[in-house]
Backbone as ProteinMPNN parsed JSONL, in Angstrom:
{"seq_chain_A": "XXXXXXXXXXXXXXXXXXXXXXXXXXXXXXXXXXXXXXXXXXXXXXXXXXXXXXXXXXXXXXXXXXXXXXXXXXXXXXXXXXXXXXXXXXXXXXXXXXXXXXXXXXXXXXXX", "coords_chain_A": {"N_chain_A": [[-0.578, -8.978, 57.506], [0.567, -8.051, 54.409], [3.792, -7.568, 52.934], [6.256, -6.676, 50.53], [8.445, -7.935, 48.011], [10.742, -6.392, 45.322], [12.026, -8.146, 42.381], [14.792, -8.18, 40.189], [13.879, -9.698, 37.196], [15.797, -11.909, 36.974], [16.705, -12.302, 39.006], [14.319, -13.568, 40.364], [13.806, -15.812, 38.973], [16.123, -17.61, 39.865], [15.747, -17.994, 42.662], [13.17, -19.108, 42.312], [14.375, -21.512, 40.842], [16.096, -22.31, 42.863], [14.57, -22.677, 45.189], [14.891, -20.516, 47.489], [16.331, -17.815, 48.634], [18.828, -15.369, 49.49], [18.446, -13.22, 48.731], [19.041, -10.093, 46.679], [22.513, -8.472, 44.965], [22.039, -5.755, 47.029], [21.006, -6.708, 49.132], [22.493, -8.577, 50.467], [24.856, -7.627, 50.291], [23.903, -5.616, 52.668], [23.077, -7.87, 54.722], [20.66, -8.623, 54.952], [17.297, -8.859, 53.744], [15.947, -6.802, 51.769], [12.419, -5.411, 52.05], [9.63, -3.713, 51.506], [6.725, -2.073, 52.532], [3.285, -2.293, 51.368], [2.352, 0.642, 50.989], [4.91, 1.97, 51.276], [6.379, 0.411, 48.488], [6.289, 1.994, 46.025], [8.069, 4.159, 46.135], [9.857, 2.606, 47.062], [10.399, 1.599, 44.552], [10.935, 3.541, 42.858], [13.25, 4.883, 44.024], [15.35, 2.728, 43.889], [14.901, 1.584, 41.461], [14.837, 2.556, 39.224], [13.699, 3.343, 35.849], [13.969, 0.869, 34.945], [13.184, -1.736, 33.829], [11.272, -5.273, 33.274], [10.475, -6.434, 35.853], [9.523, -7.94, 39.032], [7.194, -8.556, 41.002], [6.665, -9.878, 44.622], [4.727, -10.593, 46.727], [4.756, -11.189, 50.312], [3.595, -12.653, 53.75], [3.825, -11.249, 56.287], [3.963, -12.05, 59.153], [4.24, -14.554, 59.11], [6.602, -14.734, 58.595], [7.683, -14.893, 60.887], [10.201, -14.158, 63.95], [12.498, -13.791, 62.944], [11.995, -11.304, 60.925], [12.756, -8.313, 61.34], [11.493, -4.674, 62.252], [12.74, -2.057, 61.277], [14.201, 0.857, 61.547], [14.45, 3.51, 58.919], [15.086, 5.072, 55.287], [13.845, 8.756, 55.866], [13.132, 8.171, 58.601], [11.351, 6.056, 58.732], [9.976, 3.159, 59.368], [10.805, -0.253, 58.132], [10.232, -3.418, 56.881], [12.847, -5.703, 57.263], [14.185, -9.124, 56.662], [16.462, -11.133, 57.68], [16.949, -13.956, 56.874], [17.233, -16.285, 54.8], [15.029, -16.317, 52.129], [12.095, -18.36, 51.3], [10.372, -19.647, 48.217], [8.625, -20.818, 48.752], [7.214, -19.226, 50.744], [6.111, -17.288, 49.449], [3.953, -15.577, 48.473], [1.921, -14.731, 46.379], [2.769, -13.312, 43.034], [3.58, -10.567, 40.602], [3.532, -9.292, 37.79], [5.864, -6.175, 37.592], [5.01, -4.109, 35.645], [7.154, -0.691, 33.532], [5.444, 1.876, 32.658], [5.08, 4.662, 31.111], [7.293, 5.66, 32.441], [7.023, 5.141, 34.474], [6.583, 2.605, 37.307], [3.873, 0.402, 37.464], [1.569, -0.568, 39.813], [0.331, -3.778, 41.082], [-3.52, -3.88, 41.382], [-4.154, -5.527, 43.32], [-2.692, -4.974, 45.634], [-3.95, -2.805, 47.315]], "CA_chain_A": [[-0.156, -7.861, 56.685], [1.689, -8.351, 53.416], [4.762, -7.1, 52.339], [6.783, -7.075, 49.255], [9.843, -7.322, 47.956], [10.888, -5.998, 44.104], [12.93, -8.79, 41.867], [14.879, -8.255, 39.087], [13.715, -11.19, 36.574], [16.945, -12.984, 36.746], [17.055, -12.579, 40.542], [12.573, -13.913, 40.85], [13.876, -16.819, 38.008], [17.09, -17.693, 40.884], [14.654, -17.96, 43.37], [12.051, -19.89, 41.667], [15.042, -22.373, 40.171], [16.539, -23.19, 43.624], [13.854, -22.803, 45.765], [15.205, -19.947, 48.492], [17.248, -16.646, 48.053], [19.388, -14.46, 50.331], [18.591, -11.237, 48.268], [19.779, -9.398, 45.936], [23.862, -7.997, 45.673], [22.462, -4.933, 48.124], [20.459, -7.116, 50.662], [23.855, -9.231, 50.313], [26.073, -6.651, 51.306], [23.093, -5.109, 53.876], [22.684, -8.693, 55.654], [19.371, -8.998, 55.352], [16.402, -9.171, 52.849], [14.958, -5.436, 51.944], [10.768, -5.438, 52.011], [8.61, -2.861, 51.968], [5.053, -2.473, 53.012], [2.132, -1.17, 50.146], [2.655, 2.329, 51.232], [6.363, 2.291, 50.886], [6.943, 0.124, 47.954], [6.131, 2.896, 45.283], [9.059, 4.773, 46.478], [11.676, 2.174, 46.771], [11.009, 1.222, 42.94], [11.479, 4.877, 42.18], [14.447, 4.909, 44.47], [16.434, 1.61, 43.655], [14.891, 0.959, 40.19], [14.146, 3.734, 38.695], [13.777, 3.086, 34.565], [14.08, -0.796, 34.764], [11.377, -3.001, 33.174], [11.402, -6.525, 33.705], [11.097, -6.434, 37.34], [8.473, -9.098, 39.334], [6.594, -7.559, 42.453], [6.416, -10.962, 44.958], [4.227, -10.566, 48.206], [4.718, -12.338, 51.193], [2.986, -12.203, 54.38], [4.781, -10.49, 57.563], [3.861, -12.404, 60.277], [4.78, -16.015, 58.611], [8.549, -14.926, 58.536], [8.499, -15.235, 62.197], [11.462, -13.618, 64.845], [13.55, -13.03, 61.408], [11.607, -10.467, 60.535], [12.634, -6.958, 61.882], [11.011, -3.653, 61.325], [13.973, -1.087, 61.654], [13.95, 2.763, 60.82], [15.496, 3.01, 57.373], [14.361, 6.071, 54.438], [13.126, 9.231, 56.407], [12.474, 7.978, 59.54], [10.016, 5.224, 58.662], [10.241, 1.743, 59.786], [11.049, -0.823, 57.088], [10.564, -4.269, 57.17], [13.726, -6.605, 57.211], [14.03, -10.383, 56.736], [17.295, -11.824, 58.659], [17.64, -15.226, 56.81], [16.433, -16.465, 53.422], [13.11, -16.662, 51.997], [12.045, -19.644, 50.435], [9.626, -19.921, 47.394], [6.89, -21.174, 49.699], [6.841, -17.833, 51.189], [6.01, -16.16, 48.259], [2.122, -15.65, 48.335], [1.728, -14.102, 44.776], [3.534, -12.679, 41.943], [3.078, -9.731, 39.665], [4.943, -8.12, 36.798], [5.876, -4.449, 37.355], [5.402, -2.926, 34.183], [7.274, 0.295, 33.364], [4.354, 2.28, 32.086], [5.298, 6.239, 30.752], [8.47, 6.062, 32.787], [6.715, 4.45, 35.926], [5.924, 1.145, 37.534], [2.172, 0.162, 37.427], [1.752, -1.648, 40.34], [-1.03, -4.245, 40.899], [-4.908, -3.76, 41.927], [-4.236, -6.477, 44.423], [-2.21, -4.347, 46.461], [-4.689, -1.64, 47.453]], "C_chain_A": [[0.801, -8.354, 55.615], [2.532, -7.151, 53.581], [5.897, -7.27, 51.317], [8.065, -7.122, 48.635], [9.815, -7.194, 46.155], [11.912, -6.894, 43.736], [13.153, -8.605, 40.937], [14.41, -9.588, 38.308], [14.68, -12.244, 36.711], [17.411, -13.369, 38.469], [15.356, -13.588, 40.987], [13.532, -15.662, 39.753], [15.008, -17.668, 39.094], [16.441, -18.64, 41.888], [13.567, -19.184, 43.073], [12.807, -21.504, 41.165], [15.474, -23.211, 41.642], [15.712, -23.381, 45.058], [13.936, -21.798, 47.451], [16.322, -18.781, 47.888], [17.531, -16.255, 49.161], [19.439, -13.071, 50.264], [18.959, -11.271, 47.052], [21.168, -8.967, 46.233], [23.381, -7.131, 47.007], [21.547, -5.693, 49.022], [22.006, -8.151, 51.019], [24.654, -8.697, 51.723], [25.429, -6.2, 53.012], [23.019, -6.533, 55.335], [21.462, -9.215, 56.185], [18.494, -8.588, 53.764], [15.706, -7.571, 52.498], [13.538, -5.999, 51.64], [10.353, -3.97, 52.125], [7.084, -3.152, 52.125], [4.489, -1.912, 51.379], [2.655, 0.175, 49.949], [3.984, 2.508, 50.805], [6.947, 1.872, 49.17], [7.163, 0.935, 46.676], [7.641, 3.644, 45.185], [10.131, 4.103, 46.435], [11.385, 1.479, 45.111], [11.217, 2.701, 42.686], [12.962, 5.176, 42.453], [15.721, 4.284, 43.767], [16.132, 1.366, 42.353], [14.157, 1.289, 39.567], [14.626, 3.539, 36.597], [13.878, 1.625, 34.477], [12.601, -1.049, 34.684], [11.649, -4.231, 33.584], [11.635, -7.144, 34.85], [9.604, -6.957, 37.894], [8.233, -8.305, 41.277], [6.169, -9.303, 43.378], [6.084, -10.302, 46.638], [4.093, -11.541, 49.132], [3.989, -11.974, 52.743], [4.274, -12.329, 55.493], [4.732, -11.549, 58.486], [4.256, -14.141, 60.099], [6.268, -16.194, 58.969], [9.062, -14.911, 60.216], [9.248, -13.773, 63.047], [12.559, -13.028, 63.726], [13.137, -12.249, 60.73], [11.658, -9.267, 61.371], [11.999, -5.521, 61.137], [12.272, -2.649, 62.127], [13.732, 0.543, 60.905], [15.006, 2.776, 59.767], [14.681, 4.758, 56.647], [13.226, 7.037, 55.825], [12.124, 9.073, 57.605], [11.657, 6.82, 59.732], [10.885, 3.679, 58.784], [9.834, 0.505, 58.405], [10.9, -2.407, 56.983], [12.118, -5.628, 56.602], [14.039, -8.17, 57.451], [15.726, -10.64, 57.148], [17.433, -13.345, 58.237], [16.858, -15.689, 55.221], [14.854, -16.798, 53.477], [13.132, -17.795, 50.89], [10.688, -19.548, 49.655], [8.474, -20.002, 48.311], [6.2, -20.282, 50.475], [6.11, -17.171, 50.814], [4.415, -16.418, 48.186], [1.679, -15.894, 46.783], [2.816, -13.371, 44.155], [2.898, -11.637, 41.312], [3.896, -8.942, 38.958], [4.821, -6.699, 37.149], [6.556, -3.717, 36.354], [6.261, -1.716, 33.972], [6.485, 1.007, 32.582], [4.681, 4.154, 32.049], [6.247, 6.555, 31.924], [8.151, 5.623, 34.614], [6.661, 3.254, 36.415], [4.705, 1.707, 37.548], [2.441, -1.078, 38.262], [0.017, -2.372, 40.275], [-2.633, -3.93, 41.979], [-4.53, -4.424, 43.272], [-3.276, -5.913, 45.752], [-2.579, -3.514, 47.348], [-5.618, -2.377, 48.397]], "O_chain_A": [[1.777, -9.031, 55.94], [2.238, -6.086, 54.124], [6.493, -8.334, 51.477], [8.791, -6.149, 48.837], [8.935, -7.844, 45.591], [12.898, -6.807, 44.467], [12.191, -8.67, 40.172], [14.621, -10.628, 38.93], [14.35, -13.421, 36.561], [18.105, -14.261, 38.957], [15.41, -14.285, 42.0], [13.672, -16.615, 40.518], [14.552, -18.81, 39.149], [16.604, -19.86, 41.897], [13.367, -20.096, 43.876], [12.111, -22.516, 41.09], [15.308, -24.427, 41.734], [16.141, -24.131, 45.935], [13.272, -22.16, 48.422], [16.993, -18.923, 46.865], [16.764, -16.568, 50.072], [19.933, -12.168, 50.94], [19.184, -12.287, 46.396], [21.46, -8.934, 47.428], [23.949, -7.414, 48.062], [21.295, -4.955, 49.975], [22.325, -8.195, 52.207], [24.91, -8.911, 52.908], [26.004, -6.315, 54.094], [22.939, -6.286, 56.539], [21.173, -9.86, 57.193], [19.093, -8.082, 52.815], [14.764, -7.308, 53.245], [13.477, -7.04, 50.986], [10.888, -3.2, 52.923], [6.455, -4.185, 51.895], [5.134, -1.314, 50.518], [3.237, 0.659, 48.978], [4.157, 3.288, 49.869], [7.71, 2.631, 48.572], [8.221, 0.67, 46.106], [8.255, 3.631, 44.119], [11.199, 4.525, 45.991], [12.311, 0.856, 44.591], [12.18, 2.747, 41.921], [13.771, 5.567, 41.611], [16.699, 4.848, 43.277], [17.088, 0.848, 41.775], [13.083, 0.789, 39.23], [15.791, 3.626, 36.21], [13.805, 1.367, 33.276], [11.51, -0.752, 35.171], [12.485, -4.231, 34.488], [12.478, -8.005, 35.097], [8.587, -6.521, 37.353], [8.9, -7.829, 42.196], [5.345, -9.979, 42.763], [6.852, -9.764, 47.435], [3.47, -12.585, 48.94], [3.829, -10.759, 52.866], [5.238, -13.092, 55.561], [5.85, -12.057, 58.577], [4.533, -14.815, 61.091], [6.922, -17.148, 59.39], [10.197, -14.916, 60.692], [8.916, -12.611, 62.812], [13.24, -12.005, 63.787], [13.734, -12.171, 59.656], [10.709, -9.077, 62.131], [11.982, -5.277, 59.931], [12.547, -2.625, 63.327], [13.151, 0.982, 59.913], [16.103, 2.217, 59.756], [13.923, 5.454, 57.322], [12.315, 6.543, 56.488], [10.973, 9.486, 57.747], [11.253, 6.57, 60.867], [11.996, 3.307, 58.407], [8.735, 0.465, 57.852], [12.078, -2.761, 57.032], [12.084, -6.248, 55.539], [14.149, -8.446, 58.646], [16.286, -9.807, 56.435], [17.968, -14.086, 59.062], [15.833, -15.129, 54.831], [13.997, -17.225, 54.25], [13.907, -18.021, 49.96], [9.728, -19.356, 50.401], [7.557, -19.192, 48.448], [5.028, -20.355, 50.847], [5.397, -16.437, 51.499], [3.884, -17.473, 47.837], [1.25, -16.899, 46.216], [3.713, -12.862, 44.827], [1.669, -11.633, 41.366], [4.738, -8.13, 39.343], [3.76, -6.091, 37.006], [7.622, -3.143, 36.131], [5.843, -1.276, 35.044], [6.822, 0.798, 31.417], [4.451, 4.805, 33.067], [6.095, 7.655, 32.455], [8.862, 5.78, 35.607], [6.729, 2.537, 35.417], [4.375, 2.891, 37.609], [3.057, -2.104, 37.973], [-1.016, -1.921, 39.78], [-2.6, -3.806, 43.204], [-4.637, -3.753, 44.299], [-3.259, -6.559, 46.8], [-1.789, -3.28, 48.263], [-6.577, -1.793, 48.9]]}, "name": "protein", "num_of_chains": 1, "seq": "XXXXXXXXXXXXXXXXXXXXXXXXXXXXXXXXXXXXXXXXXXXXXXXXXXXXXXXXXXXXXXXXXXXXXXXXXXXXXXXXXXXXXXXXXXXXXXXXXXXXXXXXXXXXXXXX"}
């Protein structure tokens, strides 16, 4: 099963430069890595990054990340997946820009 996480450009460019990340400031503060699944991720770009452009959609697969991967109840009940230690570049399946398109993301075909 994939799952995805949303990077600002300067946080996917970070990432890509040193070869592993701990997050973003709020997975920082949280202690862990936010992800969502397909189904969810729609919602947390509306949520967390809502009007931002220049933001990189990077899918990784669930079951790779091991014991450091928890799914925890988070947003309305629903179980969320959580990464517990950095992710490293090599993780990263695929990439994809998420456009802001008439005040939305446009996410990719390859998701569906």
């Amino acid at each position: 099963m994939l799952i995805y996480k949303i990077f600002r450009r300067t946080e996917w460019e970070a990432l890509e430069r040193e070869g592993r990340t701990s997050g973003a400031p709020v997975d920082l503060a949280d202690g862990f890595i936010h992800f969502s699944t397909a189904e969810q991720a729609p919602e947390t770009a509306r949520k967390h990054f809502a009007g931002m452009g220049d933001l990189v959609l990077a899918a990784v697969e669930a079951e790779a990340l091991g014991d450091a991967l928890r799914w925890e109840r988070s947003r309305g009940g629903a179980d969320f997946p959580h990464l517990y230690r950095a992710l490293s570049r090599e993780e990263v399946l695929w990439t994809a820009p998420l456009p802001l398109v008439n005040g939305q993301h446009r996410f990719p075909e390859a998701m569906t």
